[in-house]
C-alpha positions as CSV (number, residue, x, y, z in Angstrom):
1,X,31.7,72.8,11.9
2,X,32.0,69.3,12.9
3,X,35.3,67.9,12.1
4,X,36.8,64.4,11.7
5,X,40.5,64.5,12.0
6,X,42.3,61.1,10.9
7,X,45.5,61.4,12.8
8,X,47.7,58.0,14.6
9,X,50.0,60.8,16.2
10,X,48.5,61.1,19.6
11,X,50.3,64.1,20.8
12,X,49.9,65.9,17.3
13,X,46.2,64.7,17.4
14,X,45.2,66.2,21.2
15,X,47.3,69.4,20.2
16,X,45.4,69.8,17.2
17,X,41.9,68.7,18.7
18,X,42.7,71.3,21.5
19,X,43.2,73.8,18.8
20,X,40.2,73.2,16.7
21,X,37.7,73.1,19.6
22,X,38.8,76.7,20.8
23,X,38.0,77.7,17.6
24,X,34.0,76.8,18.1
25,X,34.2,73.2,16.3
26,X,33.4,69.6,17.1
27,X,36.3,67.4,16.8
28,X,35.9,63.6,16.1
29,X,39.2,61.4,16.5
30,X,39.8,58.6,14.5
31,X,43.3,57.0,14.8
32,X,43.2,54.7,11.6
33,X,41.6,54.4,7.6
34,X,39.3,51.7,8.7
35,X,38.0,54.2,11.9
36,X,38.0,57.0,9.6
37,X,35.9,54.8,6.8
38,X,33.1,53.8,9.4
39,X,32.8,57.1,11.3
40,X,29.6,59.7,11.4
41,X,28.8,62.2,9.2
42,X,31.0,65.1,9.2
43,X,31.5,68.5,7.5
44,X,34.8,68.6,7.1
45,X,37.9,65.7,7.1
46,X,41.2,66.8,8.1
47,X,43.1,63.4,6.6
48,X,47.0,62.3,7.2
49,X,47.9,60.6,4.6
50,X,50.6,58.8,6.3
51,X,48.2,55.9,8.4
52,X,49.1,53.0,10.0
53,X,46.9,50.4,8.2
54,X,46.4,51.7,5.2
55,X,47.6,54.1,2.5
56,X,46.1,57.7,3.1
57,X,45.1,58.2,-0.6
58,X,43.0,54.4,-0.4
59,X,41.0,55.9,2.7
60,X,40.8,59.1,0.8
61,X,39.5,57.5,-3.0
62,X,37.2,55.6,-0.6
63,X,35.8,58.7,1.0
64,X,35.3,60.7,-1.8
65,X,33.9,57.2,-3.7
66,X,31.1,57.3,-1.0
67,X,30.7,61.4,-0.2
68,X,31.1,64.7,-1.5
69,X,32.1,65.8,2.3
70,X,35.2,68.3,2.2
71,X,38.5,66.7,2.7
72,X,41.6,68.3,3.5
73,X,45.2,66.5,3.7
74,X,46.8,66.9,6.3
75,X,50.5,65.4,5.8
76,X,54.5,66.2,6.5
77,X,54.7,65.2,2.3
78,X,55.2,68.2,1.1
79,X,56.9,66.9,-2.0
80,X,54.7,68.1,-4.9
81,X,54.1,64.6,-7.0
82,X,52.3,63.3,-3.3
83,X,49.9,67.3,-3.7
84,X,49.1,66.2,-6.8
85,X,48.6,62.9,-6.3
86,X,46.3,63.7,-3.1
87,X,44.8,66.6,-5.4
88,X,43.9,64.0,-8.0
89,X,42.0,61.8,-5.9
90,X,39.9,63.8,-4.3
91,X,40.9,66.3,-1.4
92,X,39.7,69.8,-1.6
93,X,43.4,71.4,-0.5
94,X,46.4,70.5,1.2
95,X,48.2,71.9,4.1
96,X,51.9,70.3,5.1
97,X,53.1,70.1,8.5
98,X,54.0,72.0,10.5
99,X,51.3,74.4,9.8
100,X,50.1,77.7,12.0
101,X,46.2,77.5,13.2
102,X,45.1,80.6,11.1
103,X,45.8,79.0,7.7
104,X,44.3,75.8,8.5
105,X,41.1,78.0,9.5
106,X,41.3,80.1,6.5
107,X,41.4,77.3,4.3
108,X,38.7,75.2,6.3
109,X,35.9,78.0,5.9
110,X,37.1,78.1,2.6
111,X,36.3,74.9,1.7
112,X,33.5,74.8,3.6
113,X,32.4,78.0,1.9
114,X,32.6,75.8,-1.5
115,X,30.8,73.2,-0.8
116,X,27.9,75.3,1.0
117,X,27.4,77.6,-1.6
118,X,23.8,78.0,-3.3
119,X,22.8,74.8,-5.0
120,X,21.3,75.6,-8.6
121,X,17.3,74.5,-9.0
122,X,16.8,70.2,-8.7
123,X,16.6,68.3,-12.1
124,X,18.8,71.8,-13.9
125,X,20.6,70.0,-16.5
126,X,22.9,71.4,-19.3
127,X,23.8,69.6,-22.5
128,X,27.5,69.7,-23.9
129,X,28.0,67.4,-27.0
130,X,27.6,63.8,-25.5
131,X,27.5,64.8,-22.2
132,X,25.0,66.1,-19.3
133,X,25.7,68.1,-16.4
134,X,23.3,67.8,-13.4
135,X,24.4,70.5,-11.4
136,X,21.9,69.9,-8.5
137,X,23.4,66.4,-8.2
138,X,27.0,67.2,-8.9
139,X,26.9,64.4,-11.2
140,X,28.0,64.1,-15.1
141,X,26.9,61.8,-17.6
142,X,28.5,60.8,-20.7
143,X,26.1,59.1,-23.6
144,X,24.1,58.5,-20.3
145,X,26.9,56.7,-18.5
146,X,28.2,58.7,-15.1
147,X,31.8,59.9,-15.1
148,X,33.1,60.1,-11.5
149,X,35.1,63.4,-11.0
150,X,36.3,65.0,-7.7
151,X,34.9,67.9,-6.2
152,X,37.5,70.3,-7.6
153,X,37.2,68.4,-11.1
154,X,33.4,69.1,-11.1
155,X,33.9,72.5,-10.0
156,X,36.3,73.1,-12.9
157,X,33.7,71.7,-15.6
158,X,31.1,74.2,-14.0
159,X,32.9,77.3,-14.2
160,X,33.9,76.5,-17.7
161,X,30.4,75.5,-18.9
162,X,28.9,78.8,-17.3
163,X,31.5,80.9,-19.3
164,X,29.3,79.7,-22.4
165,X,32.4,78.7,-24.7
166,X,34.1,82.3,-23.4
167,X,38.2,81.9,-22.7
168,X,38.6,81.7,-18.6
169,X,42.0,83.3,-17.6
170,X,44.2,81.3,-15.7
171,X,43.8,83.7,-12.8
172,X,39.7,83.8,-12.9
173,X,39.8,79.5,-12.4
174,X,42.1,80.0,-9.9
175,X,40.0,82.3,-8.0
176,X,37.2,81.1,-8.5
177,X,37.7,77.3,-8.4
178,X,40.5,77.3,-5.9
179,X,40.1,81.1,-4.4
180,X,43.4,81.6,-4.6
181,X,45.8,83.7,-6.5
182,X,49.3,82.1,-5.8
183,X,50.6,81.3,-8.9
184,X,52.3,78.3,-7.3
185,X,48.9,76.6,-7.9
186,X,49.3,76.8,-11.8
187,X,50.1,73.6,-12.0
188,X,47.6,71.9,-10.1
189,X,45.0,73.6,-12.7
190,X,46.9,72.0,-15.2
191,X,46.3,68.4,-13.5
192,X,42.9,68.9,-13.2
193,X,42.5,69.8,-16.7
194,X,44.3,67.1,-17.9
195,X,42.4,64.8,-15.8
196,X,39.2,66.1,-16.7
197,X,39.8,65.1,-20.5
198,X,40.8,62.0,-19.9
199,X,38.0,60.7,-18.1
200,X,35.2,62.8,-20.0
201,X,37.1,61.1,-22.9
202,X,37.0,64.3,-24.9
203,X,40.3,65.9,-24.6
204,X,39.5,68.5,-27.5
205,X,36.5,69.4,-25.2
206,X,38.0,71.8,-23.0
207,X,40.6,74.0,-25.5
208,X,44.0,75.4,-23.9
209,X,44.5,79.5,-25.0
210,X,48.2,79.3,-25.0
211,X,49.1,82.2,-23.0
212,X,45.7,82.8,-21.6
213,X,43.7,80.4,-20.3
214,X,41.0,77.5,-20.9
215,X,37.4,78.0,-22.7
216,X,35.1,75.1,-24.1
217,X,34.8,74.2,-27.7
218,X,31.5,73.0,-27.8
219,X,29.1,75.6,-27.0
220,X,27.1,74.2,-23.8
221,X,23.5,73.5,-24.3
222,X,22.1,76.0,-21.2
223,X,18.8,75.0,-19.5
224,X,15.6,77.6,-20.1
């Protein structure tokens, strides 16, 4: 895939380029937010949050304002209020340094896998309550308005609509919406949800199953 890694340390930068072109990619360099803001079209971001002209999460609200491309923080904040905060604005995962080559991979392809997987007919809309899923577009509507959601937040809307109003476990969202299992990811679900109601402003939309999971309480509206 072709990569952009936003990185200001040099020698962590060429070790990790060095690393990522064995591997078969194409590695792009930028060194700061405004070089990471203006470069080509990638597949794939590798961000560091931690930039010496701006703020990590701005470049990354500003990428994901302007692209649906996969983005993956790349930062030594491993304190979990900065995941979540990254999380919420946008980036597909998160990986804290120092890191081993084979997970970044893994979680790379797995991304990649998301965001490459089979696109649903063009103009396939499906109708819950006051809002409208285009799921072509990856866009939402709410009384014809569009709500802007992140990848993950869009992807956790979908796999609840396609349950039809059905209780999701805990452990199916995870798997499928995050392909994981680890537990330790429980609570990042339980950002997205709550940021999901807030800015669909319909928190008795999506309905917490104490104990269980999360279903829908309107029964979606499903296209012929």
């Amino acid at each position: 895939m072709r990569v952009l890694l936003v990185e200001d340390d040099n020698s962590f930068a060429d070790a990790l380029t060095t690393a990522l072109r064995r591997h078969g990619h194409e590695v792009l360099r930028a060194a700061s937010g405004e070089q990471a803001l203006t470069a080509p079209t990638v597949d794939l971001v590798l961000l560091d949050l931690g930039l010496p002209d701006m703020d990590g999460i701005d470049v990354l609200r500003k990428i994901r304002q302007r692209s649906p491309v996969g983005v993956i923080a790349v930062t030594a904040r491993g304190d979990e209020p900065q995941r979540v905060l990254g999380l919420r604005n946008g980036a597909d995962d998160y990986v804290v340094k120092p890191f081993g080559m084979a997970e970044l991979s893994a979680r790379m392809d797995a991304v990649l896998r998301r965001a490459h997987s089979a696109a649903p007919p063009p103009g396939q809309r499906i109708r819950v309550g006051s809002l409208e899923i285009d799921l072509a577009e990856h866009a939402v509507y709410r009384n014809g308005t569009p709500v802007n959601l992140t990848r993950k937040e869009f992807d956790l809307l979908t796999a609840l609509v396609r349950a039809e109003g059905a209780v999701l476990s805990r452990e199916h969202i995870l798997a499928q919406v995050w392909q994981t299992s680890w537990r330790g990811v429980g609570r990042t679900l339980e950002v997205h949800v709550a940021s999901l109601r807030a800015k669909l402003g319909a928190p008795q939309l999506i309905e917490t199953v104490r104990g269980v999971g999360y279903r829908l309480a309107v029964v979606p509206e499903m296209p012929d």
